[in-house]
C-alpha positions, 0 to 999 in steps of 0.5 A: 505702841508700847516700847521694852526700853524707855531709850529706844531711840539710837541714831546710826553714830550711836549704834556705831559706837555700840558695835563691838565688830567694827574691826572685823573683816571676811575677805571672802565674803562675796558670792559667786553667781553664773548663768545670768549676762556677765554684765550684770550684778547679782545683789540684794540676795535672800537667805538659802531657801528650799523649794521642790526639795532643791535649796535657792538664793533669790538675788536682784539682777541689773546692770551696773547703771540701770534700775531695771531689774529681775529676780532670778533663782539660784541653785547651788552647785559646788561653790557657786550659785546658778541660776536655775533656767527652768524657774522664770525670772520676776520683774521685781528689785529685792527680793524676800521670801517667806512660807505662809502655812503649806506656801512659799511667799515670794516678793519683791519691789516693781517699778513702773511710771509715775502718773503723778510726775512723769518722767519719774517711777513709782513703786510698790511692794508685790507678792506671789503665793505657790506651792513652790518658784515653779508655781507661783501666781500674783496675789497681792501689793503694797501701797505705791511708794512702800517698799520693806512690807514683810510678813511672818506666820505667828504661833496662832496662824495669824500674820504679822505685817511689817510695812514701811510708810514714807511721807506725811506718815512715815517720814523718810521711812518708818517702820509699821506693824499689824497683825491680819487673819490671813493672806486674803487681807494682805492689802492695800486697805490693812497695810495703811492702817499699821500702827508706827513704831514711832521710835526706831529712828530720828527724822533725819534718818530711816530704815525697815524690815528685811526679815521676821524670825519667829522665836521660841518664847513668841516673840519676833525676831526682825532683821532690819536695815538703818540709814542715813544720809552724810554731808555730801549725800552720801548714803550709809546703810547698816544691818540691824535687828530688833525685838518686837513681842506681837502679844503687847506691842512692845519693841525693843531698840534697834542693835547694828549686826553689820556694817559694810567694812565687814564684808570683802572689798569690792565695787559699788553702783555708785560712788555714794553707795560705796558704804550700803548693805542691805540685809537680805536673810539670815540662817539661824545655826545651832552653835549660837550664831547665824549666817547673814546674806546683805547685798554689799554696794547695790552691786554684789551679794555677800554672807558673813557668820556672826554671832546670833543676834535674837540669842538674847531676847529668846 
């Protein structure tokens, strides 16, 4: 695999020191959900969506001290998002969607017990296929122990797979690509023969793809997330994106577009969780910036306005 730059590789403290918005800060950042059990947070949000001519946000929902989750669909009303009570929920973690051709693409992460070490959970990446969130059948799954698969549409029909291997292969989280023919080939099969990107991160630390944006020029603009891991274990996720051109392989270095201190304040799963965000969609605008959806601390889903991070490589 080739790559555009021959200092690919950036470490989280590297692109912390890159990151010109260190200092910025939008006090009112937090969306508002309802229709759901007040006792459970709403995060890891996708970007607004349309189907059946109604615009949505898929968003994570659980309680503060469970794993247990489902996907709901929101759909706006006024300032606050709620869920629409006629689209029955998923029983998935993080969603994202996609369109394939005429079909929305919607996915997430199951859980379920682990055979090999009982008493712990498994989990894989899953995806349903529909003409729109009230017609939606299960097509498709990830290997078990990948989460992070994303899928694109490119310019010839042909479909771009970001996968995220871990292990003997990917580490603590790599980031993988291959291009198949067609949804029929999303499979287990095609997604363990992508080709790493074996530049993206150190050992020591990880990251995946949250969302693939098709540029003008044919290139792929992806939404991407960065973590790692402090002296006390705590985690600390960042947004980020790249380059990745599908015609030669080449991939640009990874570049920070958030991090949590630019989001309003506000509660965490967990104390070690405190500084995590993870990149759910972002909205492109026609004034050269964009909106970005992050689950903020595993606890609340936030939007902020940046600048457009793929301007420059389109």
């Amino acid at each position: 695999m080739a790559q555009e730059y021959t200092d690919a590789i950036r470490t989280c403290q590297q692109l912390l020191l890159e990151f010109d918005n260190l200092k910025f800060k939008d006090n009112s950042s937090k969306i508002h959900f309802s229709g759901v059990d007040s006792s459970k947070d709403v995060y890891n949000i996708t970007a607004p969506f349309v189907s059946g001519g109604k615009c949505y946000i898929g968003g994570r929902v659980e309680e503060r001290d469970s794993e247990q989750s489902q996907v709901f669909f929101f759909k706006q009303s006024g300032n606050v998002w709620e869920a629409d009570g006629q689209i029955e929920p998923l029983k998935l973690q993080d969603p994202f969607i996609t369109q394939i051709g005429e079909e929305l693409i919607v996915g997430g992460v199951e859980i379920f017990d682990d055979e090999e070490n009982p008493g712990q959970l498994n989990y894989r990446t899953i995806f349903y296929r529909g003409s729109d969130l009230s017609n939606l059948r299960r097509f498709a799954n990830g290997p078990d122990r990948m989460k992070d698969i994303r899928l694109g549409q490119l310019p010839d029909g042909k479909i771009l797979v970001m996968t995220r291997p871990q292990g003997n292969i990917g580490g603590r989280g790599k980031v993988g690509c291959i291009i198949i023919d067609s949804l029929d080939k999303l499979d287990t099969e095609h997604i363990n023969k992508a080709v790493i990107l074996e530049n993206q991160f150190i050992p020591e630390e990880w990251g995946g793809c949250n969302e693939l944006h098709m540029l003008a020029n044919g290139k792929v603009g992806i939404l991407s997330h960065i973590a790692k891991y402090d002296e006390d274990g705590n985690r600390h996720y960042y947004a980020s994106c790249f380059c990745f051109n599908p015609a030669t392989g080449e991939y640009s270095p990874m570049k920070l577009i958030a991090v949590r201190a630019n989001f309003a304040d506000g509660p965490s799963k967990r104390p070690d969780l405190a500084d995590v965000i993870f990149s759910g969609g972002l909205v492109r605008l026609e004034n050269g910036k964009a909106q970005l959806y992050c689950g903020v601390g595993d606890a609340e889903g936030h939007t902020i306005t940046i600048d457009d991070p793929f301007t420059e490589w389109e």
